[in-house]
C-alpha positions as CSV (number, residue, x, y, z in Angstrom):
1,X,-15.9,15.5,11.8
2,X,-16.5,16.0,8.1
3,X,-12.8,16.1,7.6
4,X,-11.7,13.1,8.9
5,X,-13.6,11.5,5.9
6,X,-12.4,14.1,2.8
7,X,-10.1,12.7,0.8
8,X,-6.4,13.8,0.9
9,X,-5.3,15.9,-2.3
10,X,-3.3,12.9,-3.6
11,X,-6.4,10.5,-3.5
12,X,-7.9,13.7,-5.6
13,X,-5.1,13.8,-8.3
14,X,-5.5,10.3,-8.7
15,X,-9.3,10.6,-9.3
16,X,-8.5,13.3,-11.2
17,X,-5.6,11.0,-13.8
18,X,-9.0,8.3,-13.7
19,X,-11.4,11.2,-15.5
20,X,-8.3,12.4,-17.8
21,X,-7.4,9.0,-18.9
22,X,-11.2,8.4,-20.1
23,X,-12.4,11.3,-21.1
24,X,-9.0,12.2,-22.6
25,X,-7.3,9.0,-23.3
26,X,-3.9,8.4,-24.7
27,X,-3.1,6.3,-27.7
28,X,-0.7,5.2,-30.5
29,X,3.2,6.5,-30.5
30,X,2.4,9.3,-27.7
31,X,1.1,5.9,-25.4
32,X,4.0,3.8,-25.9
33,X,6.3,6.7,-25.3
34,X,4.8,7.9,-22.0
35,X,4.9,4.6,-21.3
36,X,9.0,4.3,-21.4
37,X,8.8,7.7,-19.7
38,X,7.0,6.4,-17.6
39,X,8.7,3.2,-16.5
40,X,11.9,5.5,-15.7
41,X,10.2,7.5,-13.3
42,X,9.3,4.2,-10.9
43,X,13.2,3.3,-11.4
44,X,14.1,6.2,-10.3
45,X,11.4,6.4,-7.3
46,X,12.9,2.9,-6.3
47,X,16.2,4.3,-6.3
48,X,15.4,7.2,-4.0
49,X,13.3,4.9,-1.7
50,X,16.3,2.8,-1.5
51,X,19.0,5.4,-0.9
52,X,16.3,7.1,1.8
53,X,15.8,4.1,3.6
54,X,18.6,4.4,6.9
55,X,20.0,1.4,7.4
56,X,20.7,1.8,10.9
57,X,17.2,2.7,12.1
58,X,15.8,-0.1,10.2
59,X,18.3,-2.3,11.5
60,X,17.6,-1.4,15.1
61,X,14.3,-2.8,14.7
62,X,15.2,-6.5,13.7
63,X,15.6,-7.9,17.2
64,X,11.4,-7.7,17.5
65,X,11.3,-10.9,15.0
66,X,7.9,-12.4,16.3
67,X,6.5,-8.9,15.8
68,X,7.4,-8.8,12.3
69,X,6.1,-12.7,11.7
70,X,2.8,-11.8,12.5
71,X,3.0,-8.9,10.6
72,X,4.5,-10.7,7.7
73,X,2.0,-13.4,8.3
74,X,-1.0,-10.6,7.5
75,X,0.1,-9.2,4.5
76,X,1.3,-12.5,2.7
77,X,-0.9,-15.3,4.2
78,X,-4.1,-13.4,5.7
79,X,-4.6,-11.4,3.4
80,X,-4.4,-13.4,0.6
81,X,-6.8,-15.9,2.0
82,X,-9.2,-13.1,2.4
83,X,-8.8,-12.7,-1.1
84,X,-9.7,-15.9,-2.5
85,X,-12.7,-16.0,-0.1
86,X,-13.6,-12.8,-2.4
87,X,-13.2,-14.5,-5.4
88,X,-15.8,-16.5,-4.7
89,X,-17.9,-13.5,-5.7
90,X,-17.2,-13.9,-9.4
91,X,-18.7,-13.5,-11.8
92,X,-22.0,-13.4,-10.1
93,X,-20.8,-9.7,-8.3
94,X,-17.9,-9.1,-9.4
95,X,-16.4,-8.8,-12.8
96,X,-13.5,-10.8,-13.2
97,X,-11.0,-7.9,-13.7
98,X,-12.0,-7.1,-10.5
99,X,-11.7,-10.3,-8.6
100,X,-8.2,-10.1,-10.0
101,X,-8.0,-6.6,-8.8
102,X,-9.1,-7.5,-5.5
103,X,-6.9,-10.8,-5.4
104,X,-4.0,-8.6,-6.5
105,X,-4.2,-5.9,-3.5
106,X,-4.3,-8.9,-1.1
107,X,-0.9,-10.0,-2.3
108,X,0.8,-6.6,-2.5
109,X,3.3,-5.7,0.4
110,X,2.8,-2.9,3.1
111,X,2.6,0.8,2.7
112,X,6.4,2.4,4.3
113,X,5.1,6.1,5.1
114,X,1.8,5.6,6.1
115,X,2.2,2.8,8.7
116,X,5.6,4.4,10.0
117,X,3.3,7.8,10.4
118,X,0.3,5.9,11.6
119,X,2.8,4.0,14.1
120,X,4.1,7.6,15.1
121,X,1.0,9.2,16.0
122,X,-0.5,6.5,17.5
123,X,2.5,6.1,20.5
124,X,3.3,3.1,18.9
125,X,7.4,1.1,18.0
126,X,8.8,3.6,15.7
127,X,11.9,1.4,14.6
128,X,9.9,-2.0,14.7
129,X,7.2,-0.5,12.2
130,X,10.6,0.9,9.7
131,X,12.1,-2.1,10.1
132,X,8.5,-4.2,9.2
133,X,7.3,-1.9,6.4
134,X,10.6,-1.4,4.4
135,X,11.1,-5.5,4.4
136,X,8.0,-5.6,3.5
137,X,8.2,-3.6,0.0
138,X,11.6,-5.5,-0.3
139,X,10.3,-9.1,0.0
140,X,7.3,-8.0,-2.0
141,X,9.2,-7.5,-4.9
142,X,9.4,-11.5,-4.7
143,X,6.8,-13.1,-3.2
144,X,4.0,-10.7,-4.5
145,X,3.9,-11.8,-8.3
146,X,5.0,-15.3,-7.3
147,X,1.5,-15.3,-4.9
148,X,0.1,-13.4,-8.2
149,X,0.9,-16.6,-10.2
150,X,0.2,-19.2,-8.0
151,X,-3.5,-17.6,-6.5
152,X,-4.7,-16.8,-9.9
153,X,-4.3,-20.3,-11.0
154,X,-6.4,-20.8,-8.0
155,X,-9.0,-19.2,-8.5
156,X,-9.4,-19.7,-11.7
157,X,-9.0,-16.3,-13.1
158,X,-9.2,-15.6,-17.1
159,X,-6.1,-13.4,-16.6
160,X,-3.0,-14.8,-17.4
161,X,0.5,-14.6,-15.5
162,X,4.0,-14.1,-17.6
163,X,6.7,-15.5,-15.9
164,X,8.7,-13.0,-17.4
165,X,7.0,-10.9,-14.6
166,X,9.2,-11.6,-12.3
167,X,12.6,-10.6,-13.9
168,X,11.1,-7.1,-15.3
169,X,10.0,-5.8,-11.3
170,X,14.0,-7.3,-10.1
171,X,15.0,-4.9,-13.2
172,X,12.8,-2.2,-12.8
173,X,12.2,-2.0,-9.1
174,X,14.6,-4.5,-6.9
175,X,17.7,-3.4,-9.0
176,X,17.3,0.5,-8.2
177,X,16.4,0.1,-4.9
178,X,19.6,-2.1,-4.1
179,X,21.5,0.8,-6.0
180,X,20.4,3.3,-4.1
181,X,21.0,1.6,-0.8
182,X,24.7,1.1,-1.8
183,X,24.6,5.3,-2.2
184,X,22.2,5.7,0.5
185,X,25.3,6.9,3.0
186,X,25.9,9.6,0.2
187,X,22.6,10.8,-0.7
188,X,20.4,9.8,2.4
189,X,20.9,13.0,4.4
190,X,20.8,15.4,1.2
191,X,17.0,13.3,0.2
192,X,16.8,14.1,4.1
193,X,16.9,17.9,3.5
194,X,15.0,17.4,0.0
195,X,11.8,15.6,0.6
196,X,9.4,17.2,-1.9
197,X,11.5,15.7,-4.4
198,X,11.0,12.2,-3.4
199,X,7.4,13.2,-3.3
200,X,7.2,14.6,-6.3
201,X,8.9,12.0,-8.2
202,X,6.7,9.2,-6.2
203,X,3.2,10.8,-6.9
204,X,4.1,11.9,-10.3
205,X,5.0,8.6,-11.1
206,X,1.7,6.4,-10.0
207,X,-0.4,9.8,-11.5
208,X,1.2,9.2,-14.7
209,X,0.2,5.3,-14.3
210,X,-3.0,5.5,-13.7
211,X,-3.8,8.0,-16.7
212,X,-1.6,5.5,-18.9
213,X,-3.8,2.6,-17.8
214,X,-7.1,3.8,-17.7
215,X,-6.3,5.1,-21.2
216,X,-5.9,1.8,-22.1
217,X,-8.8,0.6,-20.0
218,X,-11.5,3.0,-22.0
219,X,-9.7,1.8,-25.5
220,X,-10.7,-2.0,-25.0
221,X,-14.0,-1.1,-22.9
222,X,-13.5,-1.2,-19.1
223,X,-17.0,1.4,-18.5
224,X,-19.0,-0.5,-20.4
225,X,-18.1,-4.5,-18.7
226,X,-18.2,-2.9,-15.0
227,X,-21.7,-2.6,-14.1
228,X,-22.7,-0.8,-11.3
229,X,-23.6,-3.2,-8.8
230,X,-20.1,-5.0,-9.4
231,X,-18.5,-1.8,-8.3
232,X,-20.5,-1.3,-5.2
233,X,-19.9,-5.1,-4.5
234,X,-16.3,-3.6,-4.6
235,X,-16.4,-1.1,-2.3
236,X,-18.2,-3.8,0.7
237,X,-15.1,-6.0,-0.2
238,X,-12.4,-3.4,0.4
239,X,-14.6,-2.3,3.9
240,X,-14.6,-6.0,5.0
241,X,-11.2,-6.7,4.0
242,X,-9.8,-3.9,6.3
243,X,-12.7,-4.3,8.8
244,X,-11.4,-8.1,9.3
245,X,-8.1,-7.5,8.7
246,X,-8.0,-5.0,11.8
247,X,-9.8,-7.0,14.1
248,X,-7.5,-10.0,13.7
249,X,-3.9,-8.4,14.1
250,X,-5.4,-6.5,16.9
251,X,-6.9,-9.6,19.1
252,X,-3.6,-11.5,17.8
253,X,-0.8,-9.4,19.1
254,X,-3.4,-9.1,22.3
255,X,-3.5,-12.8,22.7
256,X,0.4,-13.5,21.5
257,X,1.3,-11.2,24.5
258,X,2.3,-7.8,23.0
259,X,3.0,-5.1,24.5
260,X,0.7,-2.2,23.5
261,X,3.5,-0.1,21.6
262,X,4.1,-3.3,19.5
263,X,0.4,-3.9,19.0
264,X,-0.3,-0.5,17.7
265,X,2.8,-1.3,15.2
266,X,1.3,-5.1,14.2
267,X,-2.4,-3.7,13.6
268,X,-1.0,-0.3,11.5
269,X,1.9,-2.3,9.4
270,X,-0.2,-5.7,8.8
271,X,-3.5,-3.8,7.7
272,X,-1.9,-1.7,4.6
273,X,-1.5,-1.8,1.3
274,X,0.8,-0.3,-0.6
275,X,-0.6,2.0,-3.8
276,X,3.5,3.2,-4.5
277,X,4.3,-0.4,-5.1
278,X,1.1,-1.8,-6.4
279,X,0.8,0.8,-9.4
280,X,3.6,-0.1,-11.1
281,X,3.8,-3.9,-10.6
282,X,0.2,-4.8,-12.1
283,X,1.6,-2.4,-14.8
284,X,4.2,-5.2,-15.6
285,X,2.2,-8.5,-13.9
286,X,-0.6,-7.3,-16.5
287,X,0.6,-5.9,-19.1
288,X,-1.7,-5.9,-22.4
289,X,-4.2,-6.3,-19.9
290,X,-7.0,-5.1,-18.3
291,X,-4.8,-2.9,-15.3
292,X,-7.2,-0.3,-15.7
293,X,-9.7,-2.6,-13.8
294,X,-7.0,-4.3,-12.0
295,X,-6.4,-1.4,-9.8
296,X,-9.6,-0.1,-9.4
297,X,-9.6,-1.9,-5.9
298,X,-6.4,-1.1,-4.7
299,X,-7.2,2.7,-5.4
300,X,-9.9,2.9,-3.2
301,X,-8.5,0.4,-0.6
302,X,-5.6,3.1,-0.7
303,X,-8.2,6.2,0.4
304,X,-10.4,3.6,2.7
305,X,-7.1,2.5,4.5
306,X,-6.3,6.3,5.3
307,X,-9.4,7.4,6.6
308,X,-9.8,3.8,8.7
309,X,-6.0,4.3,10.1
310,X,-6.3,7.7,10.3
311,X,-9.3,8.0,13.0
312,X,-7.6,4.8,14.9
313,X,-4.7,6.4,15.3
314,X,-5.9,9.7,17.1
315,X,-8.0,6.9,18.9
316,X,-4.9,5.1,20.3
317,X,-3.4,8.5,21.0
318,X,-6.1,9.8,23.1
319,X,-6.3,6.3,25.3
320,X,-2.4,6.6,25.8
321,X,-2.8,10.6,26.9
322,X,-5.5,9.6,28.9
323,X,-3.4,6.9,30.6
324,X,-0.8,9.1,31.7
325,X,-3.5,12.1,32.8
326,X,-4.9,9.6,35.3
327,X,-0.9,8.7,36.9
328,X,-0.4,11.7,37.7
329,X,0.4,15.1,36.2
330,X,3.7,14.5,35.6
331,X,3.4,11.3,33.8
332,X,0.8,13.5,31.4
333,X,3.9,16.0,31.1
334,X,5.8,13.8,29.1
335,X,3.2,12.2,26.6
336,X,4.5,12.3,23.5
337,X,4.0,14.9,21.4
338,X,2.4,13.2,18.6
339,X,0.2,11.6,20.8
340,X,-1.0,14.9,22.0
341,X,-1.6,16.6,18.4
342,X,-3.8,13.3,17.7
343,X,-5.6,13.6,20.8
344,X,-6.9,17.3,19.7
């Protein structure tokens, strides 16, 4: 039971890069140097997502288009209602880095690996939930600091929006995922083979982020303007926020007629956020700012999300093996396997 609720070893790396980058901050030439570093590594983690990314697979999931409109329609227009709602906190709860912060996560596109894995487990459409995440990081590169610009104006938030924004994430993000889809028929099948690279590369490259940013957090003061209660305040948000979130895709895709496989993918793709792709745009939406803050509630969204996802999955699993126990013996048989690991 108790481990259903321990953090993974990322979520503890990245608590870990939090502590270093205020206890042990970086500054001057060494900052702005890790910082170029830095900004290479998500190039080339947007390059190996894109040459990963198996165009066929993904393509086979296109024909389910009302499944990904509803999923579309929770990550860019749900969510970000949700998130003004929350702004309505501020300043009285929450500081106004992190109504931004919060505001942010609700505009950032869906995870890839978690919802396909969640989908996976949970006996849900494989190719649908490929097809829905990776469009989602793709359109996201768009439409989340265009939604950045527009819904802080809305709210009224004291952080500002550069334009610019835009251009940097189609240089540093769109225009190496779009290379690496031209190679992807060359390198897919060798990342295939070589995974921990991709891993490494995408972990060491939000890691190295977050130290960089809380860095600069501590320098202009972050600790001492976030009171306690405001982060507490925080925490309820993200709960809600997911708390809601489920509820809705799950009694939409019920109501809209889906089948069960393709409400398993709605409720698992439509819920998340993605930390991969979140991390480095506030590092250029912000920049000069406080991202330190900014992120604080995407980061524990991110380990909220797992845990949440995590236990429904194994949930869904266990309702689909029970299914197929009560048809029969040989219906049970032939559960899928993942189904069966999640139902121990």
């Amino acid at each position: 039971m108790l481990s259903r609720f321990r953090p993974d070893t990322f979520t503890l790396m990245i608590v870990g890069a939090l502590i270093l980058g205020s206890l042990l901050p970086v500054q001057g030439r060494a900052a702005e140097w890790l910082g170029v570093f830095a900004d290479g590594m998500i190039a080339l983690l947007f390059f190996l997502h894109g040459a990963r990314i198996d165009r066929q697979t993904a393509l086979a999931g296109l024909v389910h288009w009302r499944l990904h409109l509803v999923v579309f329609a929770s990550t860019f227009a749900l969510f970000p209602i949700l998130g003004l709602a929350a702004g309505l906190l501020s300043p009285a709860l929450l500081t106004p880095a992190l109504a931004a912060g919060v505001l942010f996560l609700c505009v950032l596109p869906s995870t890839v690996q978690s919802s396909i894995a969640f989908t996976s487990v949970a006996g849900g459409n494989v190719p649908a939930a490929i097809c829905s995440a990776s469009a989602s990081n793709i359109l996201g590169m768009l439409i989340t600091p265009l939604l950045v610009a527009v819904l802080l104006n809305t709210q009224g938030s004291h952080h500002s929006f550069d334009w610019g924004a835009v251009g940097k994430i189609m240089a540093q993000l769109l225009l190496p995922f779009a290379v690496g889809q031209l190679l992807q028929p060359r390198l897919g099948p060798w990342l295939t083979r070589h995974k921990p690279l991709t891993m490494v590369v995408d972990r060491g490259s939000i890691l190295l982020i977050v130290y960089i940013a809380f860095s600069h957090a501590v320098a202009t003061g972050l600790w001492s303007r976030t009171p306690l209660p405001a982060l507490a305040t925080m925490l309820v948000v993200d709960l809600v926020l997911l708390a809601l979130v489920l509820t809705i895709t799950t009694a939409a895709s019920r109501l809209l007629g889906f089948s069960k496989e393709d409400e398993i993918t709605i409720v698992f793709c439509g819920s998340k956020k993605s930390l991969a792709s979140g991390v480095p745009m506030a590092n250029v939406i912000f920049a000069g700012q406080d991202v330190g803050g900014i992120l604080l509630p995407l980061m524990l969204f991110h380990q909220v999300q797992l845990m949440a996802c995590a236990t429904l999955a194994r949930r869904y699993a266990a309702r689909a093996q029970a299914v197929l126990a009560a048809e029969g013996p040989d219906r049970a048989g032939v559960a899928p396997a993942a189904a069966k690991l999640a139902a121990r």
